[in-house]
ZAFIZA-127757 format. One record per residue: x, y, z of N, C-alpha, C, CB in turn; residue in one letter; residue number from 1. Coordinates in steps of 0.05 Angstrom, whole numbers, m for minus. Glycine has a CB too. Layout:
[[X; Y; Z]; [X; Y; Z]; [X; Y; Z]; [X; Y; Z]; 'A'; NUM]
...
% end
This chain:
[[329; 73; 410]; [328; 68; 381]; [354; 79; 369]; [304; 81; 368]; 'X'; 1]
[[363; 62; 358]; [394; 64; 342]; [391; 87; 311]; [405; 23; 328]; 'X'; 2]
[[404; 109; 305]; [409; 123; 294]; [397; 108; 259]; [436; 131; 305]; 'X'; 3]
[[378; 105; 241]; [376; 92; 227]; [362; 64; 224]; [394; 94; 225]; 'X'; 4]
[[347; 65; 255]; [326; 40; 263]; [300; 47; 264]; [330; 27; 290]; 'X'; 5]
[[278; 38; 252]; [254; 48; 246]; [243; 53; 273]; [237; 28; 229]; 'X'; 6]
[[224; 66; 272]; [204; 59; 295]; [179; 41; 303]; [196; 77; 300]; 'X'; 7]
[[193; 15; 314]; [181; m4; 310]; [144; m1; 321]; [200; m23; 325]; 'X'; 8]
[[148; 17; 341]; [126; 22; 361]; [99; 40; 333]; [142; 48; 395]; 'X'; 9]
[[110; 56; 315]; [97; 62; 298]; [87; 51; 263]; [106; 79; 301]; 'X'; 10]
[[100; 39; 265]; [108; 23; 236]; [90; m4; 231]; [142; 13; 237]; 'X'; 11]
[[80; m12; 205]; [59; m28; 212]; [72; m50; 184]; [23; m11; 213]; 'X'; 12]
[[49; m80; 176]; [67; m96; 170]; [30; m109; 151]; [90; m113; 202]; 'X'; 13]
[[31; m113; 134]; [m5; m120; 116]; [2; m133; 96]; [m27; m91; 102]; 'X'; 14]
[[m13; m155; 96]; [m14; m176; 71]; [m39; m187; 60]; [2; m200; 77]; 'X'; 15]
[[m46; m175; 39]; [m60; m182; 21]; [m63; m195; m2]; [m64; m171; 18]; 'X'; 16]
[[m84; m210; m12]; [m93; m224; m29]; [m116; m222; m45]; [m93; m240; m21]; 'X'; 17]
[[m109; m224; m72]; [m133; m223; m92]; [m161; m233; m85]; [m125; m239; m117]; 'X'; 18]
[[m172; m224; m84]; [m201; m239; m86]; [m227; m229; m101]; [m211; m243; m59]; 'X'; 19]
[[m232; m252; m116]; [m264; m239; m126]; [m286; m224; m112]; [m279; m259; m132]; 'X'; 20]
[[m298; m216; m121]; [m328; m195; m110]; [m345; m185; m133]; [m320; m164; m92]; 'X'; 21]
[[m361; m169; m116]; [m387; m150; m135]; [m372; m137; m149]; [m409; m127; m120]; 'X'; 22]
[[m378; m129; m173]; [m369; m102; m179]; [m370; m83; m175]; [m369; m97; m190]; 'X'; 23]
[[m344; m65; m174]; [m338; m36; m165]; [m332; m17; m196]; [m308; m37; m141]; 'X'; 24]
[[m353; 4; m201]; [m355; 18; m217]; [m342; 48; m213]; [m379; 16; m222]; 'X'; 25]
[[m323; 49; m221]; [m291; 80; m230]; [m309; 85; m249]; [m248; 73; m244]; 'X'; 26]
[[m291; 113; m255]; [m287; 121; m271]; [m273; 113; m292]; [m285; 134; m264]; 'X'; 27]
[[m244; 98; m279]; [m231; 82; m301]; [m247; 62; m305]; [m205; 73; m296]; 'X'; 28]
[[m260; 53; m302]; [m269; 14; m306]; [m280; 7; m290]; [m248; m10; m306]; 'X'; 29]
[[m294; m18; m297]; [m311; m31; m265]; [m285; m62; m264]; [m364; m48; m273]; 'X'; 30]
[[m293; m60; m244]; [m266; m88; m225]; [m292; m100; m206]; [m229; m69; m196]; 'X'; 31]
[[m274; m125; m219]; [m284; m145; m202]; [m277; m161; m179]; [m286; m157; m212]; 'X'; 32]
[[m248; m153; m183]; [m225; m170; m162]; [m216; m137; m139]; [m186; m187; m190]; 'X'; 33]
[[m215; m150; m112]; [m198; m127; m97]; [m184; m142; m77]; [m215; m103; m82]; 'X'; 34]
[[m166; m128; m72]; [m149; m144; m44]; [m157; m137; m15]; [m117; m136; m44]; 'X'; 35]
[[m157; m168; m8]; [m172; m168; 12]; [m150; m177; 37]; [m198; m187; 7]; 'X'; 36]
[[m149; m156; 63]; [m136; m155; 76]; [m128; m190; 91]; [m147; m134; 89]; 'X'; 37]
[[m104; m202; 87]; [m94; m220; 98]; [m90; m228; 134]; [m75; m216; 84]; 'X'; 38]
[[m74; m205; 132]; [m71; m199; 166]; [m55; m177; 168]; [m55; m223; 185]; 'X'; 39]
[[m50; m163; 184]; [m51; m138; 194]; [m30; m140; 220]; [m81; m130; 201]; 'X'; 40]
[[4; m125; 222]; [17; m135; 246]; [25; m104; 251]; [42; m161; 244]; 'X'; 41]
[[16; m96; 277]; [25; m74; 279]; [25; m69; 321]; [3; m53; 257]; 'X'; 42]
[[48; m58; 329]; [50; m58; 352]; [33; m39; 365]; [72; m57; 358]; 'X'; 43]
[[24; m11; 352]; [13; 0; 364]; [m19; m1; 347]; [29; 24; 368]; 'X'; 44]
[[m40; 15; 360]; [m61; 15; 353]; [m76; 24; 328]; [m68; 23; 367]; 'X'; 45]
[[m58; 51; 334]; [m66; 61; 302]; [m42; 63; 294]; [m83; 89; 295]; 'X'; 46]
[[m39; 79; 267]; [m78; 87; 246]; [m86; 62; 236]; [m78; 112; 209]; 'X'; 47]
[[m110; 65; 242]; [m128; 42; 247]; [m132; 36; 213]; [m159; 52; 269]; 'X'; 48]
[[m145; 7; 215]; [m150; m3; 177]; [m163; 14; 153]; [m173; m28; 175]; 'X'; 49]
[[m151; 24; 138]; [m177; 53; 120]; [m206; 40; 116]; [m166; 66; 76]; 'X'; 50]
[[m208; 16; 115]; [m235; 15; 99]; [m234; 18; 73]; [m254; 34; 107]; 'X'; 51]
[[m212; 21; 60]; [m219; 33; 30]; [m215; 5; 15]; [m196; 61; 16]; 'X'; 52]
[[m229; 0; m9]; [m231; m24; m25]; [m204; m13; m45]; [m264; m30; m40]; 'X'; 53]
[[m176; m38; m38]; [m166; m34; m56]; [m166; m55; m84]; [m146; m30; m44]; 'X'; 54]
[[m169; m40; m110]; [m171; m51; m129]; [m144; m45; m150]; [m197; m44; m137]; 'X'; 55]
[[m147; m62; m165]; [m120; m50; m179]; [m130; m20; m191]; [m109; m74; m208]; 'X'; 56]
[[m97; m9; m191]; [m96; 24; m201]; [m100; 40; m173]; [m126; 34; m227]; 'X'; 57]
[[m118; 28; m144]; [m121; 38; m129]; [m101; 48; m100]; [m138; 27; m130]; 'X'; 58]
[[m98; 68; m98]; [m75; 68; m76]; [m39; 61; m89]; [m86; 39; m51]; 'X'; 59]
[[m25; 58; m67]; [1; 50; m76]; [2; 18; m78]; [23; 62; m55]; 'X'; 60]
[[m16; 3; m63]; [m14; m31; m74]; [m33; m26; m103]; [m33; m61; m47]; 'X'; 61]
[[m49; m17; m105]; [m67; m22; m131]; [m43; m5; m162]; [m109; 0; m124]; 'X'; 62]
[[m27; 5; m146]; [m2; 2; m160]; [18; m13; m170]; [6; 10; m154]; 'X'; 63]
[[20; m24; m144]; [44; m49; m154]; [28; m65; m169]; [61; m69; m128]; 'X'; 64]
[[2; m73; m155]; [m22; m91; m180]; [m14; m86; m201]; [m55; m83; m184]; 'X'; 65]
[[m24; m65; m210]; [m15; m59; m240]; [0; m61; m255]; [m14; m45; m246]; 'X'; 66]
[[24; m56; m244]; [50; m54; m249]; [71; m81; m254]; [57; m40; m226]; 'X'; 67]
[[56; m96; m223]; [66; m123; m216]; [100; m113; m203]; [67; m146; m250]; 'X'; 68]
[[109; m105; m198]; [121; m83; m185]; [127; m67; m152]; [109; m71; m196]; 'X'; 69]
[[153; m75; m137]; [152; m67; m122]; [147; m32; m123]; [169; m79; m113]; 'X'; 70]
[[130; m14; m94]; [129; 7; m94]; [140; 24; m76]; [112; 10; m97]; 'X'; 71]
[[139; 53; m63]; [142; 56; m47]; [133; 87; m60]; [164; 44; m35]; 'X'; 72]
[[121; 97; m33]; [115; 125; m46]; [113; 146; m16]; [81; 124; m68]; 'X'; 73]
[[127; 165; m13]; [129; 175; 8]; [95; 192; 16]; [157; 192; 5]; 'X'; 74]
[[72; 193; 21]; [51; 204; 24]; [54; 236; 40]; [36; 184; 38]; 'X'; 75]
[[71; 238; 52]; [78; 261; 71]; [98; 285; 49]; [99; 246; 102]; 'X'; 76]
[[116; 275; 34]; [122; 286; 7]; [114; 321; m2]; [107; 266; m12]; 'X'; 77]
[[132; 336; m2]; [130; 362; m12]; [105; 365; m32]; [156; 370; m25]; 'X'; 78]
[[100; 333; m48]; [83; 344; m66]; [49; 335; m58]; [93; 332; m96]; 'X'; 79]
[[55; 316; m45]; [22; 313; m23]; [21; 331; m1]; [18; 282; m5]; 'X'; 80]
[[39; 346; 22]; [25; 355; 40]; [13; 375; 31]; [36; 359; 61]; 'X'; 81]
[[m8; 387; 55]; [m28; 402; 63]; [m45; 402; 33]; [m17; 432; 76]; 'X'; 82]
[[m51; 381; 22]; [m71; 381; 5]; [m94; 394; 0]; [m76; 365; 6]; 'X'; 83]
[[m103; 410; m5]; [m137; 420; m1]; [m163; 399; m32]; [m135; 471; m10]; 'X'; 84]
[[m175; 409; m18]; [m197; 391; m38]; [m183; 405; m76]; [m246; 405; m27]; 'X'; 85]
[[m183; 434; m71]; [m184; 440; m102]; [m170; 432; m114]; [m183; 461; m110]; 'X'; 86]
[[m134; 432; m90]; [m107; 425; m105]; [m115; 395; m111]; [m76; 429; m86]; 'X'; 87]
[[m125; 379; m100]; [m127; 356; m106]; [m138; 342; m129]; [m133; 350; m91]; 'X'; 88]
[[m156; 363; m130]; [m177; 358; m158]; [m163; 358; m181]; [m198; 380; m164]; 'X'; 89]
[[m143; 390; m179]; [m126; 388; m205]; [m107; 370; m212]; [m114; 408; m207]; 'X'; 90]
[[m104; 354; m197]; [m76; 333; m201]; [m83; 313; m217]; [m64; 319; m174]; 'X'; 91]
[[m72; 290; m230]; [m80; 278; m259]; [m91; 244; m235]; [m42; 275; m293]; 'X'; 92]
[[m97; 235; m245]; [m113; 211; m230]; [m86; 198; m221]; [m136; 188; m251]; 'X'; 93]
[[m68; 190; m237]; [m45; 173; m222]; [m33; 191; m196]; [m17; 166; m246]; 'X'; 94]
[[m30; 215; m197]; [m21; 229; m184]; [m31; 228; m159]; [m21; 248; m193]; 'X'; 95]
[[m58; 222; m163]; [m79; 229; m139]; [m80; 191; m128]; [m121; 248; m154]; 'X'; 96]
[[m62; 178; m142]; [m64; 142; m142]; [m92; 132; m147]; [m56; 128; m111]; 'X'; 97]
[[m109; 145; m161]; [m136; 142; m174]; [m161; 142; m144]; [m135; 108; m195]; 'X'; 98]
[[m140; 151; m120]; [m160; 159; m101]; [m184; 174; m100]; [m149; 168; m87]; 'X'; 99]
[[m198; 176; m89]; [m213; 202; m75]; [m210; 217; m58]; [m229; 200; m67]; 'X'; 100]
[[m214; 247; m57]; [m199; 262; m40]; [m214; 255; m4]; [m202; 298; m53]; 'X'; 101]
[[m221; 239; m6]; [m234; 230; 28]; [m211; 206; 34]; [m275; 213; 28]; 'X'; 102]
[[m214; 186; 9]; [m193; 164; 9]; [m163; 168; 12]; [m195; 150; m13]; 'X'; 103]
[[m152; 199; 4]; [m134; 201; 1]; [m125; 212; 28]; [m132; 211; m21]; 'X'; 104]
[[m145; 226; 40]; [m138; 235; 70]; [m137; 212; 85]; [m159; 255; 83]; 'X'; 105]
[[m156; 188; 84]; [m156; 171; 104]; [m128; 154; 103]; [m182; 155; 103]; 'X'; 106]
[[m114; 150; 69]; [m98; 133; 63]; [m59; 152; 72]; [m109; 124; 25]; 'X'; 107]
[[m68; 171; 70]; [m41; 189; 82]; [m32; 193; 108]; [m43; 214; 77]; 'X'; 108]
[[m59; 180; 127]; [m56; 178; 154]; [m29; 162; 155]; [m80; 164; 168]; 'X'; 109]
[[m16; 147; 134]; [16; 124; 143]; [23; 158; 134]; [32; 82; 116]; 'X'; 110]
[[55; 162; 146]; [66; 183; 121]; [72; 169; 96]; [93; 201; 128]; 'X'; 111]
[[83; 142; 97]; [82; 128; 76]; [74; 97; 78]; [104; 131; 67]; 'X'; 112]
[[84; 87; 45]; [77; 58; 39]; [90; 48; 26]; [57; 53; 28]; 'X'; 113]
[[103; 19; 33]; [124; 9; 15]; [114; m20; 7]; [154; 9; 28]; 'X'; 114]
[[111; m22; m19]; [97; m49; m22]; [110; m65; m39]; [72; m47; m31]; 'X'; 115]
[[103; m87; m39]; [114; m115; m43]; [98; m135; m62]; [118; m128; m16]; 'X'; 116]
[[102; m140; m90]; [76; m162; m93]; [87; m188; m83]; [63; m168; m127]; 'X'; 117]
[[60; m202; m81]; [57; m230; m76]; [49; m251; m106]; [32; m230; m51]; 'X'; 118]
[[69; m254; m112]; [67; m269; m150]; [71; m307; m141]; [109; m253; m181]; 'X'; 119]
[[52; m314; m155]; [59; m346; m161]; [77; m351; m178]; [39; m362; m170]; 'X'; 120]
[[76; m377; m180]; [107; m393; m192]; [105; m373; m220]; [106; m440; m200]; 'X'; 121]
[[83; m374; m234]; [87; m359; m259]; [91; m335; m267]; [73; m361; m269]; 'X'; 122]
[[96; m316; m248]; [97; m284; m236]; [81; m273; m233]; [107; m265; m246]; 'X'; 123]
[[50; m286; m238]; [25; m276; m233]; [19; m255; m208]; [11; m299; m230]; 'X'; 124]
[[15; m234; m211]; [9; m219; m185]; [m25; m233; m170]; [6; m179; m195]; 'X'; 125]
[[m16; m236; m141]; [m36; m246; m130]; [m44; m235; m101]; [m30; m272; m130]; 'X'; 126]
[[m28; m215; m83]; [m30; m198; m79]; [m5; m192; m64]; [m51; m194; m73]; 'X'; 127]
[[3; m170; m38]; [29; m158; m39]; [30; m161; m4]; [31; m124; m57]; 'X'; 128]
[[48; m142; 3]; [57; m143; 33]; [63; m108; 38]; [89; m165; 38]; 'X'; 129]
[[57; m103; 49]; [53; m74; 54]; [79; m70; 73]; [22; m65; 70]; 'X'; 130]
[[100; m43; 77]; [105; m39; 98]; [91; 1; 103]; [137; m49; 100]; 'X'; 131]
[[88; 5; 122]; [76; 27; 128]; [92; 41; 157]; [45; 18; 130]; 'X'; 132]
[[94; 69; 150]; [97; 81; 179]; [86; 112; 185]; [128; 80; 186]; 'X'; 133]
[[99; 128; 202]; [96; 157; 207]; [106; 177; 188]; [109; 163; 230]; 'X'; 134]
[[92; 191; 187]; [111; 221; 174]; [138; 223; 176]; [104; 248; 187]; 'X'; 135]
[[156; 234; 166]; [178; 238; 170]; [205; 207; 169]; [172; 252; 196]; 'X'; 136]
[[195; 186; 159]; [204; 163; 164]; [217; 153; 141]; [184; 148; 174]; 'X'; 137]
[[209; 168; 117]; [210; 141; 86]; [231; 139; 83]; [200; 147; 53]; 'X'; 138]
[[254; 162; 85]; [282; 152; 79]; [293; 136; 99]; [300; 171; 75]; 'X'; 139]
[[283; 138; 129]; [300; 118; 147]; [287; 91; 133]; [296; 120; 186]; 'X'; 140]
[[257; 90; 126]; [248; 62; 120]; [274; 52; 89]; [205; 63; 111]; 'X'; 141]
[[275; 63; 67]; [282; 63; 50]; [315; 48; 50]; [275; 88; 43]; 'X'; 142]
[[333; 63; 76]; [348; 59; 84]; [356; 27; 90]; [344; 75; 98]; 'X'; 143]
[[335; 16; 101]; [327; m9; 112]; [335; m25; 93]; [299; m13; 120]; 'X'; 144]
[[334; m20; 64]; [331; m46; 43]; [306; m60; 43]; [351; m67; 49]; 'X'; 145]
[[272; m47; 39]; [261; m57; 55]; [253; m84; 26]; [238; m35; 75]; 'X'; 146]
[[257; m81; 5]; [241; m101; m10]; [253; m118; m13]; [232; m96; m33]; 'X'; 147]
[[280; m133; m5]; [283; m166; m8]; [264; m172; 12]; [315; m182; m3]; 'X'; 148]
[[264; m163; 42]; [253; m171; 60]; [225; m174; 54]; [259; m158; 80]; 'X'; 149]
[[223; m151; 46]; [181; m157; 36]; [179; m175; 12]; [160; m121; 23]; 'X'; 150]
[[198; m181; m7]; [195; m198; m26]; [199; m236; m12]; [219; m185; m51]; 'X'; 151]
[[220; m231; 9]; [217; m261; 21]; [192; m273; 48]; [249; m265; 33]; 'X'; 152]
[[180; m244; 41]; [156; m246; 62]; [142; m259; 43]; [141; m219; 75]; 'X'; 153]
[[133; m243; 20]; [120; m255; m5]; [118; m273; m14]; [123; m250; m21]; 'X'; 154]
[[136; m282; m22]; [139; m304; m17]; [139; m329; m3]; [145; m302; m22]; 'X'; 155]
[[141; m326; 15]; [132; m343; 40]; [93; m346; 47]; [150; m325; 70]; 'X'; 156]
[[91; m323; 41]; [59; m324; 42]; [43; m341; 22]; [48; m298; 37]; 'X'; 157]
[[49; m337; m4]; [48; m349; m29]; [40; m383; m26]; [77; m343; m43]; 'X'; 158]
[[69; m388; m9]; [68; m422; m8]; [46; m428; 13]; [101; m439; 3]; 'X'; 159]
[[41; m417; 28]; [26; m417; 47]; [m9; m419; 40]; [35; m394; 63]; 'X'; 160]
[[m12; m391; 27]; [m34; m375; 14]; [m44; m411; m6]; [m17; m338; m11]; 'X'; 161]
[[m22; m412; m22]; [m37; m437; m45]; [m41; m467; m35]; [m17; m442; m75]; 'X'; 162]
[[m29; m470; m10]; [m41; m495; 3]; [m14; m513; 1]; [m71; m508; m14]; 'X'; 163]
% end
């Protein structure tokens, strides 16, 4: 691996899309819509899919949702590690990405997340493209330039996604 080349063997690649459902009742609001995993490209095994329902506000894509907005948020970060339940409690909901402190352990398993929306012709957010890897990684990922590439992924999905 070249001085400034990700690690492909750890690093993972997720595209999601809006979709209707039951409702899910927050604290902020009940939602109706969550993104529902597209496909999933990753060379190695794990860390395996969270299970967590992302809705907008939720996580770092239920960010860009919101936002409409590329993201990127390092999870491994001076100001997330060694979390304990209390420190976590005290932190303000965006802080915590409107997680739960179970969700937030299972979702820190990447050290980070760099995301991408997926917008129609009208800039509508419809859902995004994830890139994800190990601890210790965000600035080599960052390095990369990673959002034209995830924005021409996005786009490519889009045309695909609407038929």
């Amino acid at each position: 691996m070249e001085k400034g080349d990700l690690n492909c063997m750890e690093t993972g690649v997720n595209a999601f899309l809006v979709r209707y459902g039951r409702p899910i009742f927050y604290r902020w609001g009940v939602h109706l819509r969550r993104q529902a995993r597209l496909e999933r490209v990753r060379i190695s095994t794990g860390p395996r899919p969270s299970g967590i329902t992302w809705t907008k506000y939720k996580g770092t894509i239920g960010l860009s949702w919101k936002t409409n907005k590329n993201v990127a948020v390092n999870l491994a970060s001076h100001r997330y590690s060694q979390l304990t339940q209390r420190r976590f409690d005290r932190l303000a909901d965006a802080d915590k990405l409107h997680l739960t402190f179970e969700e937030f352990q299972t979702a820190s398993r990447h050290g980070y997340v760099i995301v991408a929306p997926i917008r129609d012709e009208a800039g509508k957010y419809r859902g995004c493209v994830t890139l994800d890897g190990p601890r210790g990684e965000f600035t080599r990922a960052m390095k990369t330039r990673p959002f034209p590439i995830l924005g021409d992924a996005a786009e490519t999905i889009w045309r695909f996604a609407r038929g």
